[in-house]
Every structure is written in C-alpha cells, then in structure tokens.
VORO-189087 format. One record per residue (C-alpha): residue in three letters; chain; x negated, y negated, z negated. Coordinates in steps of 0.25 Angstrom, whole numbers, always signed. Layout:
! residues N
+------+------+-------+-------+-------+
: code : unit :    px :    py :    pz :
+------+------+-------+-------+-------+
:  ALA :    A :     X :     Y :     Z :
...
+------+------+-------+-------+-------+
***
This chain:
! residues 275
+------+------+-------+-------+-------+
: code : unit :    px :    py :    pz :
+------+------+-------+-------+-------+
:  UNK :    A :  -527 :  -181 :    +2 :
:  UNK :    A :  -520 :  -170 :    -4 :
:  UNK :    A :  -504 :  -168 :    -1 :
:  UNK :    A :  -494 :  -172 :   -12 :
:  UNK :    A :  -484 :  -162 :   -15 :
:  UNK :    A :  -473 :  -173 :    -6 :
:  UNK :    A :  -484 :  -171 :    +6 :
:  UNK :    A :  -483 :  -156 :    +4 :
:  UNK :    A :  -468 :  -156 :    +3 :
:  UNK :    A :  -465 :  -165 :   +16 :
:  UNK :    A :  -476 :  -154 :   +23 :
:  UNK :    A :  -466 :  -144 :   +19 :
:  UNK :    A :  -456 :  -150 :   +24 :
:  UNK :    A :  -460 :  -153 :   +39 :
:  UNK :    A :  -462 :  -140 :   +39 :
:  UNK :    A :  -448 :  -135 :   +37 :
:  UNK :    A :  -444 :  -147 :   +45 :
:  UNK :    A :  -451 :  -140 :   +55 :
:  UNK :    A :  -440 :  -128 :   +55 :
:  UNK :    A :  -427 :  -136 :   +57 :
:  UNK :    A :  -421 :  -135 :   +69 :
:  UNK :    A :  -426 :  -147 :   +79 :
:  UNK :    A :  -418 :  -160 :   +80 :
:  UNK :    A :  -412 :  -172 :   +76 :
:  UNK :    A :  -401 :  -176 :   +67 :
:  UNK :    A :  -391 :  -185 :   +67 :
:  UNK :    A :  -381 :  -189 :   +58 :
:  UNK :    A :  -371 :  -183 :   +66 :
:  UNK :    A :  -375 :  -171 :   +63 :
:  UNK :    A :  -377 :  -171 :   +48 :
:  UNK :    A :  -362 :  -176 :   +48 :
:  UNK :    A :  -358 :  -163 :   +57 :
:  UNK :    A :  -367 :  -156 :   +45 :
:  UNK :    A :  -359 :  -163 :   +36 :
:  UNK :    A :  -347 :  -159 :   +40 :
:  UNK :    A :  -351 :  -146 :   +43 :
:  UNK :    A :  -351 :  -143 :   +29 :
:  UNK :    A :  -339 :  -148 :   +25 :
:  UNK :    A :  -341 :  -153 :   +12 :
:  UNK :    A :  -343 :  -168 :   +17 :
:  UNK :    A :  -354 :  -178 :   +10 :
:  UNK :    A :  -354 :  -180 :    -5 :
:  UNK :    A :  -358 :  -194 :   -10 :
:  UNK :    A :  -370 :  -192 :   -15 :
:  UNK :    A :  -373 :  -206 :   -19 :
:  UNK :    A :  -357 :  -210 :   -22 :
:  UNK :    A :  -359 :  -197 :   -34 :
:  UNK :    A :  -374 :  -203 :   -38 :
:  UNK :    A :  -367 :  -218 :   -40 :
:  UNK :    A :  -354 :  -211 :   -48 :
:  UNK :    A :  -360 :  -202 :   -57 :
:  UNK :    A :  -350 :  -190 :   -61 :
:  UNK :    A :  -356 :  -191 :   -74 :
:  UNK :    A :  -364 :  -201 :   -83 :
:  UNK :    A :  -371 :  -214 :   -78 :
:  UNK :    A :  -381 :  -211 :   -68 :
:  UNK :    A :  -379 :  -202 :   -55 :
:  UNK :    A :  -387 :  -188 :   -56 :
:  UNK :    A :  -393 :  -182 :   -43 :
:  UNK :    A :  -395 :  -168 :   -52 :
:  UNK :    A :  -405 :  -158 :   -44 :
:  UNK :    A :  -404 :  -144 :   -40 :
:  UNK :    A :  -419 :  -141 :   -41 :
:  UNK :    A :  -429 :  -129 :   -43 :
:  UNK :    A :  -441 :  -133 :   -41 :
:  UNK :    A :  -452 :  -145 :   -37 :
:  UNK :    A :  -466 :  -145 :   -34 :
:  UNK :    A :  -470 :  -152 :   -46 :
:  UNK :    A :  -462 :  -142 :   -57 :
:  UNK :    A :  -461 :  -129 :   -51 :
:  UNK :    A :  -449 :  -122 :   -52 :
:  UNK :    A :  -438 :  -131 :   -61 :
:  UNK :    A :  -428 :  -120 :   -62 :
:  UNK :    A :  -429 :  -106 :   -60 :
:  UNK :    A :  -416 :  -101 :   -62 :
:  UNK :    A :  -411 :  -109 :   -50 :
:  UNK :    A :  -399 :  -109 :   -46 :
:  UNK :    A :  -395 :  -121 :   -37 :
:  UNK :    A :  -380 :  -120 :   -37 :
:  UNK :    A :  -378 :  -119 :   -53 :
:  UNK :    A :  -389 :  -130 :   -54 :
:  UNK :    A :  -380 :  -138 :   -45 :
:  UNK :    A :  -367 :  -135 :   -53 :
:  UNK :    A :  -373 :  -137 :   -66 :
:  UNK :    A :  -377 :  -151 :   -62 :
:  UNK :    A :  -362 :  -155 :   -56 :
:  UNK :    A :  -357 :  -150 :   -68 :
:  UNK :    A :  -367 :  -158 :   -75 :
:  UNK :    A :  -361 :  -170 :   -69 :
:  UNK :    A :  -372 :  -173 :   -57 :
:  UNK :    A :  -368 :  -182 :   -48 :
:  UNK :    A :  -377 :  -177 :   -37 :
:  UNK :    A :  -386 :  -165 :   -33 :
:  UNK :    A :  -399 :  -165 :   -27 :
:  UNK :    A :  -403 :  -152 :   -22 :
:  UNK :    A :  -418 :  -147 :   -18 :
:  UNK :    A :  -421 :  -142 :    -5 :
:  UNK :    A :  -433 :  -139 :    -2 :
:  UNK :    A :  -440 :  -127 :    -5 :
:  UNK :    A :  -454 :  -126 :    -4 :
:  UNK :    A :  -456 :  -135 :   -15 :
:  UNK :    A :  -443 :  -136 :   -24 :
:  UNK :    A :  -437 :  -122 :   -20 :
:  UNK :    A :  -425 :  -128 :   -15 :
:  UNK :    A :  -415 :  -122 :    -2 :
:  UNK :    A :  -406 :  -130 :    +6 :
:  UNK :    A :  -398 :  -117 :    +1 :
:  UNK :    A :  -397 :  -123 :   -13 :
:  UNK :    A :  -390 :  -137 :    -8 :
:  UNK :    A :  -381 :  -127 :    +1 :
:  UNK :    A :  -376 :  -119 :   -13 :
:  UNK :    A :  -376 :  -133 :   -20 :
:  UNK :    A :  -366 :  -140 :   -10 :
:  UNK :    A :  -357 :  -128 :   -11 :
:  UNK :    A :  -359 :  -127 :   -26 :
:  UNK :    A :  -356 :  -142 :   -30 :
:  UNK :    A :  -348 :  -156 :   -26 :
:  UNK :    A :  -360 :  -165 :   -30 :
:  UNK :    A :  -367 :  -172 :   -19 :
:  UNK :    A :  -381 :  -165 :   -15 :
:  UNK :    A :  -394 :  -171 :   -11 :
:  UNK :    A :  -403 :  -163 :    -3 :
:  UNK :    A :  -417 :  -165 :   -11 :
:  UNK :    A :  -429 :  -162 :    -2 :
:  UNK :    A :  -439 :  -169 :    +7 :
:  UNK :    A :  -431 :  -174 :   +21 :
:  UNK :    A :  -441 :  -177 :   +30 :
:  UNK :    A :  -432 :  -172 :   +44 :
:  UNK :    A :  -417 :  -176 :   +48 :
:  UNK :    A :  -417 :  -161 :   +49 :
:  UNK :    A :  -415 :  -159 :   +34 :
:  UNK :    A :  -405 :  -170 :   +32 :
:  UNK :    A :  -397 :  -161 :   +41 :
:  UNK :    A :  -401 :  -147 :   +34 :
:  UNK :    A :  -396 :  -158 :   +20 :
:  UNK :    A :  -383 :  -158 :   +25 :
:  UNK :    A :  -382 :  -144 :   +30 :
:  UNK :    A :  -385 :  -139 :   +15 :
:  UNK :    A :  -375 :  -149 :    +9 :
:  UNK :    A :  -382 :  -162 :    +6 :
:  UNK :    A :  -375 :  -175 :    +3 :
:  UNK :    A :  -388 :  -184 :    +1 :
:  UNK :    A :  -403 :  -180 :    +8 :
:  UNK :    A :  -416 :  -187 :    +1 :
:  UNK :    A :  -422 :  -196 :    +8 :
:  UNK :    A :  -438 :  -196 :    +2 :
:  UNK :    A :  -445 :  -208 :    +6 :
:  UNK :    A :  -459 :  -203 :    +5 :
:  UNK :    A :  -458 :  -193 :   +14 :
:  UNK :    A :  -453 :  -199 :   +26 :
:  UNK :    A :  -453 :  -212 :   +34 :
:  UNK :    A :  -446 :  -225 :   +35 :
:  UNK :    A :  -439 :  -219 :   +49 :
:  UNK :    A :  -437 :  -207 :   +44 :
:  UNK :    A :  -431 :  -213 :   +32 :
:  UNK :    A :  -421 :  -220 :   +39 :
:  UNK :    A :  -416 :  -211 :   +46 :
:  UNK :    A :  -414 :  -201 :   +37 :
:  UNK :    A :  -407 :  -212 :   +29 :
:  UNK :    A :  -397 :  -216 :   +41 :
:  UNK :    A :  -396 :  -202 :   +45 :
:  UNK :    A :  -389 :  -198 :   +29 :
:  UNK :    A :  -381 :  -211 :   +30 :
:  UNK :    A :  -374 :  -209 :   +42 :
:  UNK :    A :  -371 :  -194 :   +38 :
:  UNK :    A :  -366 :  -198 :   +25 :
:  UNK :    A :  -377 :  -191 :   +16 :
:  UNK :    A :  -385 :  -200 :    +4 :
:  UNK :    A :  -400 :  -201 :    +5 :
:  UNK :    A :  -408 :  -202 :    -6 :
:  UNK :    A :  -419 :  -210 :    -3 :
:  UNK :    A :  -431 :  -207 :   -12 :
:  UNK :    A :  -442 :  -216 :   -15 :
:  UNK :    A :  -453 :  -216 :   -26 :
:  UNK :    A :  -460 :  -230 :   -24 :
:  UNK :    A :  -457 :  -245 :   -18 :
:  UNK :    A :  -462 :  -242 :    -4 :
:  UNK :    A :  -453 :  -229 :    -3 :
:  UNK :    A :  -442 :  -238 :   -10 :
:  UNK :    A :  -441 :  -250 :    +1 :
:  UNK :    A :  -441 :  -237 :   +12 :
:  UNK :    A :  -430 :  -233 :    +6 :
:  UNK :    A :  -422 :  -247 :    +6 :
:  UNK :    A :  -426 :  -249 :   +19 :
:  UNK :    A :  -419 :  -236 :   +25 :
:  UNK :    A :  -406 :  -239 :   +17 :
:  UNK :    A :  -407 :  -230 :    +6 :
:  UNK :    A :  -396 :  -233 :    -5 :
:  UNK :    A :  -399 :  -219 :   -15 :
:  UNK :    A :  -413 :  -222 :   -18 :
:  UNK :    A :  -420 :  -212 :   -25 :
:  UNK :    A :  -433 :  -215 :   -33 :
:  UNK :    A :  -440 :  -203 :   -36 :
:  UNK :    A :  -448 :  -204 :   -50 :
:  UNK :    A :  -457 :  -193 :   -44 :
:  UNK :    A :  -469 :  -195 :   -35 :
:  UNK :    A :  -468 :  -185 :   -25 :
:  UNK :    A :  -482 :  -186 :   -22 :
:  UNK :    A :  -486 :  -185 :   -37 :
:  UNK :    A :  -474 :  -179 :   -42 :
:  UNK :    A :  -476 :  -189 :   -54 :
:  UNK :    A :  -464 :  -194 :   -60 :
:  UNK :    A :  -463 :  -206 :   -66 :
:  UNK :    A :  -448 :  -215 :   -69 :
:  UNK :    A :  -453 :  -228 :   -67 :
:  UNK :    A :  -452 :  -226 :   -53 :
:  UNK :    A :  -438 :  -226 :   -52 :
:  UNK :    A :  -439 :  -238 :   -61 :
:  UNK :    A :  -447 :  -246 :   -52 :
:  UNK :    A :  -443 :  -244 :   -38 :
:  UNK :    A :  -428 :  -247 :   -43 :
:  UNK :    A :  -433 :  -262 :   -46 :
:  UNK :    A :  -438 :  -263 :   -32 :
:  UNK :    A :  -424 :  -255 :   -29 :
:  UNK :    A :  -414 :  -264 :   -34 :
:  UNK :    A :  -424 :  -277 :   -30 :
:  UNK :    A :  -415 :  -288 :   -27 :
:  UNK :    A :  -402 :  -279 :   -26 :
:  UNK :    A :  -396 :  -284 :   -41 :
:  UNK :    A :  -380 :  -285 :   -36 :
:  UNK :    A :  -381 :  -283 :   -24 :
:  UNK :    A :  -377 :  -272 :   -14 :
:  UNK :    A :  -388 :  -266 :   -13 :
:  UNK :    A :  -389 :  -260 :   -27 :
:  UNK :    A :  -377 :  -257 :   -25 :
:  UNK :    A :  -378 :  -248 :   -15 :
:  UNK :    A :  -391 :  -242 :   -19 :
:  UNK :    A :  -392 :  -232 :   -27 :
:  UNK :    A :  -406 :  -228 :   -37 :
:  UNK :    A :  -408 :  -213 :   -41 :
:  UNK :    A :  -420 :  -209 :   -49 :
:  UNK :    A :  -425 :  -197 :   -46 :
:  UNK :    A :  -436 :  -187 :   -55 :
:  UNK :    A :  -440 :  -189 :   -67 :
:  UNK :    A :  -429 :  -190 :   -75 :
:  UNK :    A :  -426 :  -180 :   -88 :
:  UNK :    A :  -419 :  -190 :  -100 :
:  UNK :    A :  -408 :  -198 :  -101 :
:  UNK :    A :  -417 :  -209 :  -104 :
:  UNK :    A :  -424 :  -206 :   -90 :
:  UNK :    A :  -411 :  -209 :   -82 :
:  UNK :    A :  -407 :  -223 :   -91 :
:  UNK :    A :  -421 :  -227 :   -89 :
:  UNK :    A :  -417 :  -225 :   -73 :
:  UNK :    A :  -404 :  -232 :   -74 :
:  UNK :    A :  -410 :  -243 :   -80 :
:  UNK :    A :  -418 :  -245 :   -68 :
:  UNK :    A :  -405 :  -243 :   -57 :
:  UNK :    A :  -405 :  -228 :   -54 :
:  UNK :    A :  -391 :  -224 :   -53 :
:  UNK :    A :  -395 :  -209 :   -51 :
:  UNK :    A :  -404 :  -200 :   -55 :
:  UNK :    A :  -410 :  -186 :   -47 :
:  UNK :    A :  -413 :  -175 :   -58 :
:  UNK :    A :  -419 :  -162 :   -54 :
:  UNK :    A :  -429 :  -158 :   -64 :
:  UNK :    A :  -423 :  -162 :   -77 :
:  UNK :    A :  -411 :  -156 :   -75 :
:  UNK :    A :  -415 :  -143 :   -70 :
:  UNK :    A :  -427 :  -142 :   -82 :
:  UNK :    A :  -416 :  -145 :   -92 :
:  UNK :    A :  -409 :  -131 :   -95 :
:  UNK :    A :  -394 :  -140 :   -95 :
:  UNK :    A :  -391 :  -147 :   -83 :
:  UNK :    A :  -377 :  -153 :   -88 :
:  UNK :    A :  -386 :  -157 :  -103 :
:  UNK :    A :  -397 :  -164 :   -94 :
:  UNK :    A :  -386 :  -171 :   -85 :
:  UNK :    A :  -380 :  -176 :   -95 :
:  UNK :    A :  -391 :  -181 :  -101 :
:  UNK :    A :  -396 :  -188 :   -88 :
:  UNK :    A :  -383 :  -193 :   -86 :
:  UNK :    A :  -380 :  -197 :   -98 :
:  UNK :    A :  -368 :  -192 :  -102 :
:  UNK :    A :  -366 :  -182 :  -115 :
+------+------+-------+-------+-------+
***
C-alpha cells in the first residue's frame, strides 16, 4: 500500500528524532525549561475561552507552507505575521515547526515569543518526549497532541507530562475512534480537525459530527464545562465559524485563510465577527 502523506511526514519525523540528544524527560525538567526562560506560562486555553475580541476564540497561524498547497506566503516573514494577528485581536497563536513539509523552524516560534504576549502553540508532529522539551525551549505554551500518530500510552503520557508542567495540549482527532482516545487520556482542548491527513480532504461536517458524540450526555454538567471544542481547517467565512458554533466549537484554528487573504485584521474581523 502506498504511504499517505501523514505516513511520509511521521517517517520524517523518527528521523529527526533520531538526532536529539538521548534520554528521558520529566516534568521537572520542562518546569526548569520553563523557568529558564523567564517569561512563565501563558494560558493558552484561559485566552481561547476569553476571546480579546469578537465571540469565538481565534488560534490564528503563522504558516508558509503545507504539503497539500505549496508555498501559502512568499513574502514570509514570521514575526510581522505574528504582530499583525495580535493586533488583529487573535487570541492565540499557533506556529509551524516542522520544516521538510511546511517550511517552518523552531527559530520562528523563538522570534514569535520575543515578538508577542499571546499564548503560542507549537504546530507539528510530536511523536517523542524529546520534542515537548525542544516546545518549551523555543517558547511554547501549548504542544499538539495528534491522535493518529501515536499510541494510547504514548498518548497519556504526553498528556500528564504538559499537565504537570503547566503547558495546554491540544488533543487533535478527526474521527469517533480517535475522539473516545482522546476522552480517555483526559483531554479537555479537543481539536477536530476538518482535514484528513491521510487524504488531505476537508470537509466541516466533521467537526459537526464528532461534537455530538463530544458533548454526549454532558448538557449541564462539569464536563462540558470544562471541555473545550476547537475547529480546526477549512474555515474561510464568517458563515463557516457560525455554522461551527452552532455545533459547540468555542475556538477556531485558522492558517490558510488568513494568510491567503491579503488583510489579516479584514479577515479576522470577519471570522470574528466583529466590524
């Protein structure tokens, strides 16, 4: 069977695995790391639930590049991007790592962080403790967690490890059986991600569908209130985002729209609804 592009990307990934320095990691040492850099945690998923502007909370994406588009924006420059977007009134930024497939550096997060007081999520592929640890070197207040690529223990573990260092996870899922993962590890931010990463098909009835079996049985109680829905991919229109709020997603993740859009503030606006 032929690989699909996530296959290609989590091969990539052992690889530079492979190079990191040998050993375990402990909280303990992402709070040292955490201190180390002096800035503290920022609460990624307090700002995602308070939104500085509009009704919904958007995790705005610093960007160049994907596998399925090409090159997004060639005038890159990731701390004006990431200015532009706080100014725009983001409530979170999500920045892109990896850089055999979406031309991204650890080096943007770094310039982002000293750039910007919103709270950053590392986007990229964590299959290794390892690269929670790199996360917090380069400035990171939330890692994603993506439920496709790694096992239940794995899972877990990642999970406990950024809860008891005080980091958010974004637990990604794209169908039921990657949903009831994610519940069982704990995870409270709960990305659905409209896009197949096998296929690279997107489709927003999938944020639609998984948050029934989300918020199955959960109608006033504590656990809806302490989980948190954020749709991810696919989203361009104001009607996009109301269609996803009706459904429960209090947050949205929006890379390509916005940086496609030729005005971030315009655009954010627009998603935000706000004039």
């Amino acid at each position: 069977m032929k690989p699909n592009i996530l296959d290609t990307i989590v091969a990539q990934k052992r690889i530079e695995v492979a190079r990191l320095p040998e050993g375990t990691v402990a909280a303990h040492q992402l709070r040292e790391a955490i201190h180390a850099r002096g800035t503290g945690v920022r609460d990624f998923a307090g700002a995602l639930r308070n939104p500085r502007r509009g009704d919904v909370g958007l995790i705005a994406e610093v960007k160049k590049a994907s596998p399925s588009l090409g090159v997004i924006c060639p005038d890159f420059d990731p701390v004006r991007i990431a200015r532009a977007y706080e100014d725009a009134g983001a409530s979170c930024l999500s920045v892109l790592t990896d850089e055999q497939f979406f031309q991204g550096s650890l080096e943007h997060l770094k310039a982002v962080r000293s750039a910007v007081g919103l709270p950053l999520l590392r986007k990229d592929f964590l299959i290794d403790e390892r690269q929670i640890l790199e996360a917090v070197a380069g400035g990171a207040d939330a890692i994603l967690l993506i439920v496709a690529i790694l096992t239940d223990d794995q899972l877990a573990h990642f999970h406990a490890l950024a809860d008891a260092a005080g980091l958010a996870a974004l637990v990604e899922v794209h169908d039921e059986a990657e949903l009831e993962r994610a519940l069982r590890c704990g995870a409270r931010l709960v990305g659905v991600n409209n896009r197949d990463l096998k296929t690279f098909q997107v489709d927003l009835g999938t944020t639609e569908r998984l948050s029934r079996r989300l918020w199955a049985g959960a109608e006033g109680s504590c656990v809806q209130d302490s989980r948190l829905l954020v749709a991810e991919s696919g989203i361009h229109t104001r009607a996009d985002v109301l269609r996803l709020r009706q459904c429960g997603a209090g947050a949205i993740l929006v890379g390509e729209s916005l940086m496609k859009s030729g005005s971030v503030a315009a655009k954010a606006a627009e998603l935000m609804g706000v004039s």
